[in-house]
N, C-alpha and C positions, 0 to 999 in steps of 0.2 A: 675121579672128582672133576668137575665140570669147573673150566676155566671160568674167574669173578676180574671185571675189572676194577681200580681200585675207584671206591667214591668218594673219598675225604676230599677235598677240596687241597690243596701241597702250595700252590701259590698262588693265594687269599690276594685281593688290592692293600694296599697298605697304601692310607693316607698322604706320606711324606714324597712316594711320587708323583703324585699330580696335585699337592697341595701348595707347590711353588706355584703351579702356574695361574691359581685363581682365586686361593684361598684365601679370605681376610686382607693382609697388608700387603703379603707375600706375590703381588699379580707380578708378570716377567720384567725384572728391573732392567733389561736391558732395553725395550720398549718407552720403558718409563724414566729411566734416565733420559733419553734422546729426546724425548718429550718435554719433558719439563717437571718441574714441581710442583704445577698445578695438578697434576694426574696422581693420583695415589690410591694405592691397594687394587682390588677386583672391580671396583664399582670407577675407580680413573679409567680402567682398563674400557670397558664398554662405551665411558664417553671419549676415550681417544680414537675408537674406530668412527664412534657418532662423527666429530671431528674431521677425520678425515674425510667422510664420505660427503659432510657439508662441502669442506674446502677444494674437495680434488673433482672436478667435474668429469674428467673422465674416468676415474672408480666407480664415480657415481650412476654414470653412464653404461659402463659394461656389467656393472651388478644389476640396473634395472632392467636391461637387454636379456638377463639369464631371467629374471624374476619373471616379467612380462611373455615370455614363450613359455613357461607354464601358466600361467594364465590367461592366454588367447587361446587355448586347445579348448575344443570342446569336451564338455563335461555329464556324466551320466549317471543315474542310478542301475544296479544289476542284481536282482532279486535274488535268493542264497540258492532258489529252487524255483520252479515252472506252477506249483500247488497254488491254489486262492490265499492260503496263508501267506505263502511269501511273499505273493503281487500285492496283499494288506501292507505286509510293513514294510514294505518296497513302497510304496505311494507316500505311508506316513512319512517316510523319513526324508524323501525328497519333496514332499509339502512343510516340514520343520526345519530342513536346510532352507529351502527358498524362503520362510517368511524371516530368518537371520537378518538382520540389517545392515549393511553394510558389510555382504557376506564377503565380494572379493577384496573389498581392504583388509577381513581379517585373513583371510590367505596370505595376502601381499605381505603383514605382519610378521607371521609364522615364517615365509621365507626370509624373513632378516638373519634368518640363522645362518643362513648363505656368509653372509658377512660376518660374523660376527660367532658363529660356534654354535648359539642357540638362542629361541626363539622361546618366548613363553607368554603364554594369552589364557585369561580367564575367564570363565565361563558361568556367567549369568544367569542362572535357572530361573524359569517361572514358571506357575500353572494355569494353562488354559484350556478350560472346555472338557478337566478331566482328564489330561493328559500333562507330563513333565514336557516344555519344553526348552528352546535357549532364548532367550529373551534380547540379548547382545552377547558378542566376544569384544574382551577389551584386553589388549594388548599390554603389556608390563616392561619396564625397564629391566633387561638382566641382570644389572648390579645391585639390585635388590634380595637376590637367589644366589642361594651354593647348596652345596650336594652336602651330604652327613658322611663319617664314616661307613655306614653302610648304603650311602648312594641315593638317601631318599634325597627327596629336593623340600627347601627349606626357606622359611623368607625371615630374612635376615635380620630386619627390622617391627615385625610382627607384635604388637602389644604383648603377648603371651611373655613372649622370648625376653623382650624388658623386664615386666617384672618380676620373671620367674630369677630370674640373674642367668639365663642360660647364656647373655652376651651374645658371642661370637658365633654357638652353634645352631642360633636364629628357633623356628618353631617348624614342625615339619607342616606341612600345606594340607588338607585334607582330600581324602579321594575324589577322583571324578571333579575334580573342579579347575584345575589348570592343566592345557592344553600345552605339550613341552614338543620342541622339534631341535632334533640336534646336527649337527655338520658334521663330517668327517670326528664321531665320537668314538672312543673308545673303551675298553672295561677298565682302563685303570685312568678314563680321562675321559669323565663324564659328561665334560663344559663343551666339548665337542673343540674344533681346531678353524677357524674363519678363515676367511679367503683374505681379510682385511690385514688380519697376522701375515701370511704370506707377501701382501704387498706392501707391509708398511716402510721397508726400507725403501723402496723404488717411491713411495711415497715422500719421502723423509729426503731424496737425494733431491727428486723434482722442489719441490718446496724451497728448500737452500741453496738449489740452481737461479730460482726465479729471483733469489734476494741479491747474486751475483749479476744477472742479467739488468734487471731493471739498473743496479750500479751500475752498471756499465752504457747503457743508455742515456744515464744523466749528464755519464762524462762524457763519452763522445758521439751522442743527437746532437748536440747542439755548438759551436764553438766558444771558447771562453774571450769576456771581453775585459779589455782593456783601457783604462783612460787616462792621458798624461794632463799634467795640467803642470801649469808655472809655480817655479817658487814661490811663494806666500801668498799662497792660496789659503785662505781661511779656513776653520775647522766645519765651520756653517754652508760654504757652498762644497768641500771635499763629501759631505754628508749627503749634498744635493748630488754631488755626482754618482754617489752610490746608489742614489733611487734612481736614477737615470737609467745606469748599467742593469740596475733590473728590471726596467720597464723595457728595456732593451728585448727582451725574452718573449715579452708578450706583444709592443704594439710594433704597428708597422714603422712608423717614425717616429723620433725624438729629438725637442730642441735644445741646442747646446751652444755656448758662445763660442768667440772665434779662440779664445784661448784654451781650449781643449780638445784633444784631438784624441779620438775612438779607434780602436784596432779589434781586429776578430782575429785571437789565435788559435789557426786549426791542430787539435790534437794532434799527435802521431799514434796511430792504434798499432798494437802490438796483437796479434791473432785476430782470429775474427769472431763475429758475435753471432755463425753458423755453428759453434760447437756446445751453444749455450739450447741452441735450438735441436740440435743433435741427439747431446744430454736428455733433453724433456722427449722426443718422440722415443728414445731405446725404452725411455721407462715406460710410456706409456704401451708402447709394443709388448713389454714384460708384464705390466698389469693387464693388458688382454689376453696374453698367454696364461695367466693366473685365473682368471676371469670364467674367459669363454672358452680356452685350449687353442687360438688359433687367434690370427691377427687382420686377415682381410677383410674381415665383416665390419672391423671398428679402427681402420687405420686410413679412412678419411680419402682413399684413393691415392696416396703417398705414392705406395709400389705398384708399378702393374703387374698383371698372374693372368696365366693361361686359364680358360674358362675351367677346365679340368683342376685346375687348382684351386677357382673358388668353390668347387661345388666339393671338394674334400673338406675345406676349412669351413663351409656351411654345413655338411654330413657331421661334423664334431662338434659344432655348436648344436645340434640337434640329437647328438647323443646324450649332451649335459642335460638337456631338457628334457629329455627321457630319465634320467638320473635323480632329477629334482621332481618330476613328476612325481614316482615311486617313494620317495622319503615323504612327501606331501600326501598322497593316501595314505601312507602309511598313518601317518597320525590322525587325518580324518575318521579311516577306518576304524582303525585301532582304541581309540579315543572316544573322540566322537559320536560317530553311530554308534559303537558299541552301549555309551553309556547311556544312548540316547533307547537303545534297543532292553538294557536292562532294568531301566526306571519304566518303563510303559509296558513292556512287555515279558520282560524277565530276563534271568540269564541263561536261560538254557534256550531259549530260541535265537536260530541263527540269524545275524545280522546281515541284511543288505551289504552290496559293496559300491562304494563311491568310486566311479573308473575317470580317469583323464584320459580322453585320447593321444597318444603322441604317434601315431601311424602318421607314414611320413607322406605329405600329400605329391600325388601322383603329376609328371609332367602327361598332361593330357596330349600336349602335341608329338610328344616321344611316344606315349601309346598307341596313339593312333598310327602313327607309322608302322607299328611292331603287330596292331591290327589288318593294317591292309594288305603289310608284307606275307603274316598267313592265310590272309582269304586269298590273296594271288597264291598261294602255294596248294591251293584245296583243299586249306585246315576247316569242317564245317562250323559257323558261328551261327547261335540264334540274333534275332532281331533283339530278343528281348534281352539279352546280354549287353547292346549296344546303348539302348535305352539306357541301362540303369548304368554301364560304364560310365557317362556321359551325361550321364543328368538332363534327358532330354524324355519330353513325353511322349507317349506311342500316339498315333492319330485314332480318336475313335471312329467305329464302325459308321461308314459314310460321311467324314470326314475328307475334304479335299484337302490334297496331302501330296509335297512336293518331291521329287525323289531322281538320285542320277542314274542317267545309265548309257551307258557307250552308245548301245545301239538307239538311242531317240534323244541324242545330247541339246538339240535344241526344242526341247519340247516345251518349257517355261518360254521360253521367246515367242514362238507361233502361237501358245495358249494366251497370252495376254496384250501381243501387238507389239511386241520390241523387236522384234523383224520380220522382213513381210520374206514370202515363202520366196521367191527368187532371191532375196540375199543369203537366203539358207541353203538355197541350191548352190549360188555360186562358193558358198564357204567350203560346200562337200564336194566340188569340181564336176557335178550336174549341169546341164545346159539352162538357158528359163524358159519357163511356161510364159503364154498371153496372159495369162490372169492370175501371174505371178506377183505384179509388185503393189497391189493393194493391201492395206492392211489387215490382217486375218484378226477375228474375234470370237470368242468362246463360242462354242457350240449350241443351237438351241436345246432345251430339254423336251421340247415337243414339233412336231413336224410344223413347216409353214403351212399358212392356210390358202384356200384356191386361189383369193385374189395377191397372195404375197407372193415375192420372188426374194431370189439371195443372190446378192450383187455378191456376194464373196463364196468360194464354193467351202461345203462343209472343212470346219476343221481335221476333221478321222480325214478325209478324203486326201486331203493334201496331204499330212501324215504320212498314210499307205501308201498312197503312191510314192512319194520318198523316198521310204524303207524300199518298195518294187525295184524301182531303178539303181538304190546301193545294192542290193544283193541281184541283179542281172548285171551293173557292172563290178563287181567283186571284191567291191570298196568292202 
């Protein structure tokens, strides 16, 4: 009897563990204590990472750094097959993406799940011309949404779900209509896990560093002042001297009679106000390591790093971007075209696929070295290899067309007058000709006529002869 694996399902998700962390009231109360009491349940939770990313500019700064390099790569449509059918709904679909409006801010959208666990954008159908297409994506707050016990996703506040009394387990969403993207999700933890999560302590340490710092500023920027005055001194001018002593702070001078006398006492500082500053760059270093995976792309030139070290910590910020690329088709793909491919055309014809480039762009002056080192070694290369390495055009046929070459290195100088033939001689240690140091000019295309003569002798002429004299003296 032929070996059966088993198929029953043995350990099913159950609800209660990942209902702590987003469910209803239950969002992480250790986030939400250190927070405040304004943040409450799953829906506090999303506006406290909103929150942070307002308040912390450099979160804000290393999440749009990861966003933004998936969205500067170029971007493609890739037909499922090479057939006329394919290259049809290969066109359709990249003519119904592009007429989107505002298509890369809903991208940009969809990456908030970067932050934040997950991403969810709705999608707008309309019909035009006979065909389904999207008319806008519009983006949604997460704390709106949670997952069912069996995983569907569900909007939480949904009319249905009101007056059916379903409460809490909201209404499920209907197909093909919200576009979901998740972060680091899992099967028993569907809300995905944000980067925002990850930073919010280093977040939370900065934040209550800065409420110590600026203290600390107040007390000692400035010196505390002091003002003696005489015995019975009235309550009326005592009052006067206290708007004095604060005008002290702002203006450059102030008048004061002769019976009172002003003193500036300097603090004594205990530590210094470099550890408050110390403080905020470790975190900010820990949120770019959160972030990006590496620190010199966004640490402001602080440290300095051997050039080999920034191109490791940039080679890793370029993996993430390759990282987020692939979760980002994925839902275009997946989603998207799919349902864009099944309303117009059906489901059993294969969808186009939506590619992001992330090939890593090439150091052209490292190549080219890596080029020249094998044509010197007599690796053969075509021309038209070079071309297209390099992005340059081939000269068409009878085109005048500039080109190096050892043996006639100055041949751009004598073809257009930027050195006359005796400086060319002396540079190759040639003796000079008599009718060497006039200026040489392009070549006729037709012979002189009887009554013309040529004050400068042909171009080819001088050339040749040149080239005769290097190769008789064995230059």
């Amino acid at each position: 009897m032929a070996l059966l694996p088993t198929f029953q399902e043995i350990a099913p998700r159950r609800p209660a563990v990942w209902s702590g962390y987003c469910a209803g009231d239950d969002a992480p109360a250790q986030f939400l204590r250190a927070a405040g009491a304004a943040y409450r349940g799953r829906a506090g939770l999303y506006q406290l990472f909103n929150e942070m990313e307002d308040k912390d500019g450099h979160l804000f700064s290393v999440l749009q750094t990861r966003k933004n390099g998936v969205l500067a790569r170029p971007r493609s449509i890739e037909p499922s097959a090479q057939d006329a059918r394919s290259r049809d709904v290969a066109r359709f679909i990249e003519d119904a993406l592009a007429a989107i409006p505002n298509f890369d801010a809903a991208l940009l959208q969809l990456l908030d799940a970067l932050g934040k666990g997950m991403a969810i954008a709705e999608v707008m159908w309309a019909r035009r011309d006979g065909a389904l297409v999207v008319d806008s994506i519009r983006s949604r707050f997460q704390g709106r949404f949670a997952f069912d016990d069996h995983g569907r996703l569900c909007l939480m506040d949904a009319p249905a779900a009101s007056s059916s009394g379903g409460g809490r387990e909201g209404a499920a969403v209907p197909p093909r209509k919200f576009l979901l993207l998740t972060f680091n999700a899992r099967h028993d933890n569907p809300y995905g896990q944000g980067l925002c999560e990850k930073a919010y302590w280093y977040y939370w340490f900065k934040k209550n560093n800065l409420k110590f710092w600026v203290a600390y500023n107040e007390r000692f920027g400035s010196p505390t002042v002091i003002a003696r005055f005489r015995p019975g001194t009235t309550p009326a001018e005592q009052d006067r001297l206290l708007e004095v002593i604060d005008s002290i702070r702002h203006d450059a001078g102030v008048a004061i009679p002769d019976s009172v006398a002003i003193e500036l006492l300097e603090a004594r500082r205990q530590g210094s106000a470099g550890t408050y500053q110390q403080l905020a760059d470790w975190c900010n270093d820990e949120i770019s390591k959160i972030v990006l995976g590496q620190t010199l792309t966004a640490s402001e030139g602080r440290r300095s790093g051997s050039l080999a070290l920034a191109r490791v910590h940039d080679a890793v910020r370029n993996e993430y971007v390759e990282s987020d690329a692939r979760a980002l088709m994925a839902v275009i793909n997946g989603q998207l075209i799919r349902w864009l491919v099944d309303f117009n055309f059906g489901p059993a014809v294969a969808a186009p696929r939506w590619i992001i480039d992330t090939s890593k762009d090439e150091d052209l002056a490292e190549q080219s070295a890596v080029d020249r080192q094998l044509v010197s070694m007599g690796v053969p290369l075509s021309a038209e290899y070079f071309y297209r390495r390099y992005g340059r055009p081939a000269p068409e046929p009878g085109e005048r067309a500039l080109s190096y070459d050892d043996r006639n290195l100055y041949q751009y100088h004598l073809q257009y007058g930027v050195l006359t033939i005796n400086e060319v001689r002396r540079a190759l240690g040639l003796p000079p000709v008599a009718w060497g140091e006039q200026p040489t000019r392009p070549t006729r295309e037709s012979p002189a006529g009887p009554n013309e003569t040529r004050a400068t002798p042909p171009l080819e002429d001088a050339e040749r002869d040149i080239e005769k004299e290097i190769e008789q003296s064995g230059a």
